[in-house]
C-alpha positions, 0 to 999 in steps of 0.5 A: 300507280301500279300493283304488286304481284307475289310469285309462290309456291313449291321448290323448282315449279319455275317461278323463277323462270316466270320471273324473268318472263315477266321482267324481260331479262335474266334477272333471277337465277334459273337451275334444277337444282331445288332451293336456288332462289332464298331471298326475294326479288323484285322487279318491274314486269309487264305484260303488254300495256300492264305494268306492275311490281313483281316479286319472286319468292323462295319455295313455300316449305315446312321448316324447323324454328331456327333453320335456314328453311324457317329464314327463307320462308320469313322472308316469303313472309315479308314479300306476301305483306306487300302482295296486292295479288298472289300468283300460286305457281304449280307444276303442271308436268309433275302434278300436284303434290301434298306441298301444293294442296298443303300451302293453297289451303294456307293462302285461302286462309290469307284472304289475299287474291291469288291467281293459280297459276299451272307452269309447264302445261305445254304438250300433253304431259301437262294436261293432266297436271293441269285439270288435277289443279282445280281440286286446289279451290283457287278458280281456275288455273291458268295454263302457262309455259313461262320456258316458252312464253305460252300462255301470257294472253291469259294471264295478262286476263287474269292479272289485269282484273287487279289493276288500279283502273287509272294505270289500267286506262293509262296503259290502253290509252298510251301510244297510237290507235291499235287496229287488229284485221282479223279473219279466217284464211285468205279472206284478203286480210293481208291484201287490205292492209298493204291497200291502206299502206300504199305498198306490199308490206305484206306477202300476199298470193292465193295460198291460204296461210301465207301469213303466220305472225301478228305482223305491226306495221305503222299508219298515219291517218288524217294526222293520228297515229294508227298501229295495223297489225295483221294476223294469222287466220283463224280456222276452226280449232279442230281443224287447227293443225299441232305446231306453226299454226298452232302458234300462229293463232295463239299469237292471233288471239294475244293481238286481239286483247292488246287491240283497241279496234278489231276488224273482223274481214269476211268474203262478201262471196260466202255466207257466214262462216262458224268461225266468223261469229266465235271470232266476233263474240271473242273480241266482245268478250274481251271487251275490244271494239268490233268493226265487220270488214265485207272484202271483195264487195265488186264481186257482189250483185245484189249490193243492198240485198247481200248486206242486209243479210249480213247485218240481220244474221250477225245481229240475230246471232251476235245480238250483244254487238247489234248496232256494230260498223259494216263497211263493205269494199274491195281490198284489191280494187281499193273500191269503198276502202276509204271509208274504214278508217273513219269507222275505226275512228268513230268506233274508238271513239265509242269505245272510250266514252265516258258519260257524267254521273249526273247525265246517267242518275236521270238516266236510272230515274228514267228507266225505273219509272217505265220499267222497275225491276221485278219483286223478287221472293225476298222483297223489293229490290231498289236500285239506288244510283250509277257511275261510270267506273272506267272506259275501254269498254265502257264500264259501270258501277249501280249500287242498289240493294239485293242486286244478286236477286235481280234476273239476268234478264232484266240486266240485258234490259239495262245494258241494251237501255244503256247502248240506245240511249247513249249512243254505245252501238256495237261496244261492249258494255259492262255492267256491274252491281254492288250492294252496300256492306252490312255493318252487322253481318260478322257479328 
């Protein structure tokens, strides 16, 4: 079952463009010319794994009962009774005009979700278009280039929080296992993945950077498909220069959240780097399984030593991933290699757990007895019971009562609860709360 997105906004912002970005061919017609599009169209778009219906709409305009204008907005009409969620499109090189402020206050009032999209926001010339898009009161906009293909990683973020969770967990769970080696420059990423390939799929040499594409490349391990994909490193974003590399980590960071597992490789010769840990609690927050990969571990002395000092400090640090698999090896000597896959596996595995709903009421009762939820100044706060709503991560849903009054730290408590005693070291858990709706609150 898949969901449908409207495409609106004023003549010539390029929704038409975005359109055809989402379906995958020239489908709509593409021109400067304000007014092409007059009827919608609608098409199968994707971005990755999701898949919904899009359609693409004439320009939102004011227009005189009667006239062609008032007929091309009627039929924007009939696309919006069948949106799931808007995509409000403006254009970020132009900046906003009073058509824009004029029709986000219209699709506030629709009470429809509506995802602000700002097209054109490559380059600088569209940066202040960009910022000038938060006064619409739509959340925050999400910057695009639909000409170029800039931008997709987020919107697939912002759009994937509307899919049905069965075409959500269909779409993940299609195809091989897809395992993303990321990590900063020439910490042996690409040397790893031509150890576990048998051959030099990938260039590889002492010159940091050599890799710039998100290269996939297929693996069979013990009979399961496996997807390798090997990225760009990733420096630190100041230290990012404009153009190739910009695009390289960009592609980078789309790989990540079309990952499953994600191995972060380090070298065991250096301390943690700045980056290694914003790389880490990236893939957390994007909900993909986290995996540490130490590379030139034949160079370390103190094996046992170097190791406990790369756990302690990735969990002090990073303690939402506390528990996550270290494997330690020499990508270039193939020493310890053999045991990464068997933690990918095991990490996937966690990654999709789903655990009954009986087996996690007992757990609720359980927690509630040793340690209840404090008393808030408006009253006792009762949580009630908990499902598992989804995996990849794994998810859940504790109805309860006055549940926005519960501290964020009693919340950690839950989640860190919830990774020892089912088992759930080093996933990223979510935990969500929902109060049963007042009959009574709109009279």
């Amino acid at each position: 079952m898949s969901f449908t997105v409207v495409i609106v906004g004023r003549p010539n912002v390029g929704k038409s463009t975005l359109f055809n970005r989402l379906v995958g061919r020239r489908v709509a017609i593409v021109d400067p010319t304000p007014g092409v599009t007059r009827d919608w169209r609608d098409g199968m778009g994707n971005i990755g794994p999701l898949n919904f219906r899009i359609i693409d709409t004439a320009g939102l305009e004011e227009a005189d009962p009667g006239t062609l204008g008032a007929r091309m907005r009627e039929q924007t009409n009939q696309a919006l009774a069948q949106a799931d969620v808007m995509m409000f499109v403006v254009d970020a090189r132009t900046g906003l005009t009073p058509e824009d402020t004029h029709f986000a206050r219209e699709l506030r009032r629709s009470g429809l979700p509506v995802i602000l999209v700002a097209n054109k926001a490559e380059g600088r010339a569209g940066e202040g278009g960009f910022f000038d898009a938060y006064s619409l009161g739509l959340g925050d906009p999400v910057p695009i280039s639909a000409e170029h293909g800039e931008g997709l990683g987020e919107l697939y973020n912002a759009l994937a929080v509307y899919a049905p969770e069965d075409e959500e967990e269909r779409a993940a769970g299609e195809g091989p296992l897809k395992l993303a080696i990321v990590g900063r420059p020439n910490v042996g990423k690409s040397t790893l993945v031509n150890r576990l390939l048998g051959s030099e799929r990938m260039i590889t040499g002492p010159e940091a950077g050599l890799t710039r594409d998100s290269i996939a490349a297929a693996y069979l391990h013990e009979g399961r498909d496996i997807e390798l994909v090997d990225t760009a490193g990733m420096r630190r974003k100041s230290r990012v220069a404009e153009g190739v590399e910009r695009m390289s980590v960009s592609d980078t960071l789309l790989t990540i959240r079309y990952a499953h597992v994600v191995a972060v490789v380090v070298d065991a010769t250096e301390a943690y780097d700045k980056q290694d840990l914003t790389i880490v609690d990236l893939i957390e927050r994007e909900g993909r399984s986290p995996l540490l990969v130490v590379n030139k571990w034949d160079l370390v002395k103190d094996q046992k030593g170097v190791r406990q000092k790369f756990e302690d400090l990735l969990y002090e640090l990073l303690p939402q991933v506390k528990g996550a698999p270290l494997v330690t090896l020499s990508a270039m000597s193939g020493k310890g290699v053999e045991r990464l896959m068997p933690a990918v596996v095991e990490a996937y595995e966690r990654w999709n757990a789903r655990i009954p709903t009986s087996l996690l009421n007992r757990w609720l009762e359980d927690v509630l007895a040793t340690h209840p939820p404090p008393v808030s100044g408006g009253g006792r706060i009762k949580l009630r019971y908990v499902s598992q709503a989804k995996t990849r991560p794994p998810t859940f849903t504790l109805h309860g009562t006055r549940v926005d009054d519960l501290p964020e730290s009693y919340k950690r408590y839950l989640v860190n609860r919830m990774r020892v005693d089912f088992d759930l070291p080093g996933v990223p858990i979510r935990l969500r709360f929902k109060s049963p709706k007042n009959p009574y609150a709109d009279k």
